[in-house]
N, C-alpha and C positions, 0 to 999 in steps of 0.2 A: 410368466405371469405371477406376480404377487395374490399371496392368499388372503380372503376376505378378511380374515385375523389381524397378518401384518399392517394391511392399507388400514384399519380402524383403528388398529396402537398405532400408526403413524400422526392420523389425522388428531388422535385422541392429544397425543403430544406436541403435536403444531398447535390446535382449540390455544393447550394451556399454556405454551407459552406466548404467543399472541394476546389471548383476554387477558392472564393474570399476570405474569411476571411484570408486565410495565405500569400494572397500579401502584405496585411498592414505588413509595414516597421518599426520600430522605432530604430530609432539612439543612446537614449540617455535614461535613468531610469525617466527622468525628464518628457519624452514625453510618455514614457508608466503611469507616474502617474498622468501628466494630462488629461490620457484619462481614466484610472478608476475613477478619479473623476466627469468625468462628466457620466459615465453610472452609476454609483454606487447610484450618488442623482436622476438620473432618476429610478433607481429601485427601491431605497427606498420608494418614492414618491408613490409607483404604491402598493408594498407588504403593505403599512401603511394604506391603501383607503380597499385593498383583505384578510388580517391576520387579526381577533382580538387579535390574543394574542401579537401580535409583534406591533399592534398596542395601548395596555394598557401597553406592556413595554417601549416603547418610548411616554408615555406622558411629556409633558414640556423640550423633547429633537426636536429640527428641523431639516431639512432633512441634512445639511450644515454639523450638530455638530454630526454625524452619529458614529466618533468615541469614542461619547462618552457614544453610547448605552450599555446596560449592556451586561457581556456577557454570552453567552450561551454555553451548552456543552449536551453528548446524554442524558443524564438523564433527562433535562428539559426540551429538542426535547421530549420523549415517553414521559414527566409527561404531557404538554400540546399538546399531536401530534393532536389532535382533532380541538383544536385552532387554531395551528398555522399554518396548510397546509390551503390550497387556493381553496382546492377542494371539501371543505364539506363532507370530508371523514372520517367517525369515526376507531379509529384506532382498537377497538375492530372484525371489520367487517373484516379491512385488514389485522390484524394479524393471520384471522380465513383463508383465502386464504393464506396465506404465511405459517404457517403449514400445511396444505394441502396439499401444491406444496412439503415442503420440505417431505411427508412423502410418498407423492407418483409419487413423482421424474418427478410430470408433473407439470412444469411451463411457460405453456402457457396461461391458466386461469389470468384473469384481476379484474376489479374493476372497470366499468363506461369506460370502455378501458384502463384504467392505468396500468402500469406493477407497480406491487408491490413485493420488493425485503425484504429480511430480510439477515445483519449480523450473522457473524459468533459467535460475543459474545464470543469471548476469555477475555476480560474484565469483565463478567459475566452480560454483559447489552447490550444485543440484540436491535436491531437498527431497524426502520422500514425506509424503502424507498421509495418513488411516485415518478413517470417517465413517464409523460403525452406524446401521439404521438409525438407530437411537438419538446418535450426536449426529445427523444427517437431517432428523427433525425437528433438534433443537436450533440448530443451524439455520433452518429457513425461517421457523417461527422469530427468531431473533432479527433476522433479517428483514420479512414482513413488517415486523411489529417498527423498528426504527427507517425504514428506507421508504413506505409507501405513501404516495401524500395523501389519499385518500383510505386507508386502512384495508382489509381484505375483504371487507364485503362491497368496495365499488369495483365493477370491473377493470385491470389495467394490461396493455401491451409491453411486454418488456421486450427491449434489443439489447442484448449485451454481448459485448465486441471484448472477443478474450484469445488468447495466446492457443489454449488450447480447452475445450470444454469438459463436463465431468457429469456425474448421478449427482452433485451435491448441488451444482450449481443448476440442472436438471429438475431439482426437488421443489424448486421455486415455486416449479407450474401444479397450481393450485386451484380445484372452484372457477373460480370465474378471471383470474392470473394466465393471460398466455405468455410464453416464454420461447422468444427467438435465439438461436446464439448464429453470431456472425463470424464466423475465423477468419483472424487477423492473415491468415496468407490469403487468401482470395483477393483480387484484383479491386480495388475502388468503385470501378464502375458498375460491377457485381451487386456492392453492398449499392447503392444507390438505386440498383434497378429495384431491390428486395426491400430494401427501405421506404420508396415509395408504393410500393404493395401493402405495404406490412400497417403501417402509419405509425409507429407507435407512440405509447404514452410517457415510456418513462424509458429513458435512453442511457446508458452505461458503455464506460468504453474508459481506455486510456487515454491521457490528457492529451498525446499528440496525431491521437484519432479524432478526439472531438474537435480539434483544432482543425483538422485535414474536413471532416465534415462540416464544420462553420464555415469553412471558404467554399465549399462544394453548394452552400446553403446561399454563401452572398452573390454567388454568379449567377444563382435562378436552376442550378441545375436540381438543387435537394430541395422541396419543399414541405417537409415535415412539419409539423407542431409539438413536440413532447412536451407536455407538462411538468417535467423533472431531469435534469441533466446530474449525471453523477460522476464522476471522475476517478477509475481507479487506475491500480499498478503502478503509476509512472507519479515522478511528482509533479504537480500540479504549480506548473511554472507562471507568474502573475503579470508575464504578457502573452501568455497562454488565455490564462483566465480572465484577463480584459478584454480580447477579442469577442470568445467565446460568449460572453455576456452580452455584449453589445451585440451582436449576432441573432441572438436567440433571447434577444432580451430578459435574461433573466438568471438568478444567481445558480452560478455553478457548486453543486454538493460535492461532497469527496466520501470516501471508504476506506479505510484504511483496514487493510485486508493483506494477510504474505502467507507462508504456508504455515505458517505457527501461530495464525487463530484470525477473527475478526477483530481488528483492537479498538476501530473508532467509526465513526461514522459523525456529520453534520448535522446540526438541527434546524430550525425553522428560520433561523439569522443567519443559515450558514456558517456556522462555528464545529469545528470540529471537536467533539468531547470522545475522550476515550472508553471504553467500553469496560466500566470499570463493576457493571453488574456482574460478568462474566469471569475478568480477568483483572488481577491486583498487578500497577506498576511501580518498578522501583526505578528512582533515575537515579541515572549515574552524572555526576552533571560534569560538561565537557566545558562552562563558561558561566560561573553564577552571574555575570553582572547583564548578561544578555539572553537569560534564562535557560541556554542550550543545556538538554542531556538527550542520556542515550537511554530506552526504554530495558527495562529487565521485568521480561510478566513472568507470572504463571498465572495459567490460567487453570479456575477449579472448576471448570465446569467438562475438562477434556480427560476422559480417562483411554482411550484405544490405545493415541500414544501420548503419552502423559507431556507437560510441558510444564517447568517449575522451576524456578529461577534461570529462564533460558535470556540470553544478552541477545539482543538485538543487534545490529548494525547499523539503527540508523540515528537520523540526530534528528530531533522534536526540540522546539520549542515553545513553552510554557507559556501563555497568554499571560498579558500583567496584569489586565481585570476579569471581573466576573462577568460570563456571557449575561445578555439580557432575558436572557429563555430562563434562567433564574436556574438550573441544573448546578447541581455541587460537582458533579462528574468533573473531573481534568479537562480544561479547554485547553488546546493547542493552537499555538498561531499559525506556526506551518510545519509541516515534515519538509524539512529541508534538503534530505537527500542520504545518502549513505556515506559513514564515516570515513569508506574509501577515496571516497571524492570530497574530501579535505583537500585542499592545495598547500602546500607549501612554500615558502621564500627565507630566504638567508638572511637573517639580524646580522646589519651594518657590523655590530662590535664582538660581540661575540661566538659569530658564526654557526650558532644554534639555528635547528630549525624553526620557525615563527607559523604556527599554523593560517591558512587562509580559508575562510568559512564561504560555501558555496556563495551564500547568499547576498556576499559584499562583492562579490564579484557578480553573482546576478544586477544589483542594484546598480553598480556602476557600467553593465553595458548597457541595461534597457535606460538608464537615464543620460548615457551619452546622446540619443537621436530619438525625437517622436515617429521618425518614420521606421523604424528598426521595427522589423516583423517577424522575424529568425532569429536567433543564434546559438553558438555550441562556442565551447572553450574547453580545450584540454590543453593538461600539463603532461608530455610527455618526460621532462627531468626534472629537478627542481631550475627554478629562476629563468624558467623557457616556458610560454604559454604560445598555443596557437585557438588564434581566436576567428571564428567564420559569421558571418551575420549575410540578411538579406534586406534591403531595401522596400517599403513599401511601392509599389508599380513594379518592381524589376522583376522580369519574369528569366532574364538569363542569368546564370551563374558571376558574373562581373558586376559585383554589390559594393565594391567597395568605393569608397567617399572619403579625399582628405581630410575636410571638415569633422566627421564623424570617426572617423580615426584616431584623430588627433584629443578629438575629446575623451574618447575611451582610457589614450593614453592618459591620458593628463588625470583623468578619475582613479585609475589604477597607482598613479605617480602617489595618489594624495593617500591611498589607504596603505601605500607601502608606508610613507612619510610619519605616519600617524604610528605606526607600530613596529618604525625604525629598523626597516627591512629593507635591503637591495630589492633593487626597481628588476624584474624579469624582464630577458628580453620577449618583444614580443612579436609574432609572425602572424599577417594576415591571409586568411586564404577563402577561396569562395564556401558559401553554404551548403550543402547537399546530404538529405534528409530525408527517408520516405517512410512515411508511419508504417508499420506493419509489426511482424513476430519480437524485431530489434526491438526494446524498450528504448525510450529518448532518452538522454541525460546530455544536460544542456552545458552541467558545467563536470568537466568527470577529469581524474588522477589515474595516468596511465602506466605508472611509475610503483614502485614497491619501498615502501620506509626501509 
């Protein structure tokens, strides 16, 4: 049991950042960046005094010249996690609680009271995470304040459909806030049966959950209502998010959430803006003329375990205009995917690699066929794709269609053509897919540069 003390600095800390941090206004990118600058050198200031290891990587760097710290990414977060966290927490002790939790499905157990989280490691590099009280009520109130569509004083149900649950995601449950979580291993029919109990209002899950429950919804078997569909973990594929709309009539939100902080969330248009009160991004840009880069935060508002010029992995694209919701925040078109799942094809002339961006290969299979309700594309070498789709009505594995085939091909012939790359061979084979603990990746590189 928590002591009357703690639950009151909890709630006192959730109050403030719910009512006041989201009044702060800014007009202009100029006025949000001189205000990460001045929290940014104050936090550096603090993590270089509390990290050794963040403080032997910025020797003969000053707090001022911050960008021009080296930079860091998860592999050399878990090589020095012992160092570099704030908490004097050995990572051997927290990884031994976070298999634990994960194996037996209770993650309420802490570390010195920290919740300790662990990635999903679809990258093959598992991620550890520390989330002291403190940033555990910063963490909901931040959450509250942008996710709820009626604020924290209307009552709301939340179902949220995750890989594996935690205190953080836990903390949610607030006042008059209930908080379901569903794990992603339990059967379909499980969460349906509990779903229809439960009713709830505002529903979270990965994209190729809420996909699996919009079809569970259009046969009659799910008849929910949420008021709020949110879409996290997976990317948010847009004949994913066409169904799902049409389904539930109504615009699917996203969260852009990984073990190294909240970075974005959607607003009232549905526009994702990054979360730039918290956390300053620096892109790396992977394509100026199509706006692609790669995220580089840190974020100042995490001291447990610090995160400060850490590289991302993934690739975001830059909206070309200004959301209508009028926010100066960074609008994102889409998170497109993980820079692993770039594809590659061989240049005609030069025999250099030619990169292939997920999302040209998205657009060219959803726009081969309006009946196209599925698909997956992996390259397991280069200039070799195997590509599965399913049929709208086919309920058997045998989806494939010359007509649509042939058009795929031909869509694929024209983006090679266009950037003067041999045509891959390419191999059909059936669809087969089952939302669960797997994260989806629709279009994914199975192959190592």
């Amino acid at each position: 049991m928590k002591r009357l003390s703690e639950l009151t600095n909890t709630m006192r800390i959730l109050y403030h950042y719910v009512c006041t941090r989201y009044r702060k206004g800014w007009n202009s990118r100029a006025e949000i960046e001189q205000w990460q600058e001045k929290k940014i050198i104050k936090h550096v200031l603090y993590i270089r005094q509390k990290s050794p290891f963040y403080q032997q990587l910025w020797q003969g760097i000053t707090d001022d010249q911050w960008r021009d710290f080296p930079l860091i990414d998860k592999s050399i977060m878990m090589e020095h996690f012992d160092q570099l966290n704030t908490l004097d927490i050995a990572k051997r002790e927290a990884m031994e609680i976070a298999d634990q939790a994960e194996q037996t499905r209770d993650f309420e157990p802490t570390l010195q009271g920290v919740t300790i989280g662990l990635s999903s490691g679809t990258s093959g590099n598992r991620g550890l995470f520390l989330v002291s009280p403190q940033e555990q009520a910063q963490w909901t109130g931040t959450v509250l304040a942008k996710l709820l569509p009626g604020g924290i004083r209307q009552p709301e149900k939340i179902a949220f459909f995750l890989r594996a649950n935690s205190n953080l995601y836990e903390s949610v449950q607030k006042g008059k806030l209930q908080f379901c979580y569903f794990d992603l291993l339990v059967p379909i029919t499980t969460h349906i049966e509990q779903l229809e109990r439960y009713r709830p209002s505002l529903l979270i899950a990965p994209a190729s959950m809420l996909r699996l429950l919009a079809e569970q919804q259009s046969s009659g078997l799910l008849t929910i209502e949420p008021r709020k569909i949110i879409s996290v973990a997976e990317v948010l594929d847009p004949l994913d998010r066409q169904y799902i709309e049409s389904v539930f009539m109504q615009k699917v939100h996203q969260v852009y959430q990984c073990t190294e902080g909240f970075l974005g969330a959607t607003c009232e248009y549905g526009n994702l803006h990054l979360n730039e009160d918290i956390v300053h991004i620096e892109k790396e840009m992977l394509d100026q003329q199509s706006r692609r880069f790669v995220p580089i935060i840190t974020d100042f508002s995490r001291v447990s375990q610090p995160i400060i010029r850490y590289r991302l992995n993934d690739i975001l694209t830059e909206a070309a205009e200004p959301c209508p919701c009028g926010s100066p925040m960074l609008t994102i078109e889409q998170i497109e995917g993980r820079c692993d799942d770039i594809l590659y094809v061989t240049h005609q002339t030069t025999a250099e690699k030619v990169p292939l961006f997920p999302d040209l290969i998205t657009r060219a299979i959803i726009g081969a066929s309006a009946g196209i309700e599925h698909y997956r594309v992996i390259q397991y070498q280069i200039n070799q794709l195997e590509i599965s789709y399913r049929l709208t009505g086919k309920t058997d594995h045998i989806a494939q269609d010359q007509a649509v085939e042939a058009q795929i091909i031909h869509r694929i012939q024209h983006i090679c053509d266009t950037l003067q790359a041999v045509m891959p061979a390419i191999t059909f084979t059936a669809y087969e897919f089952t939302p669960g603990i797997i994260k989806l990746r629709r279009v994914e590189r199975k192959w190592a540069l």
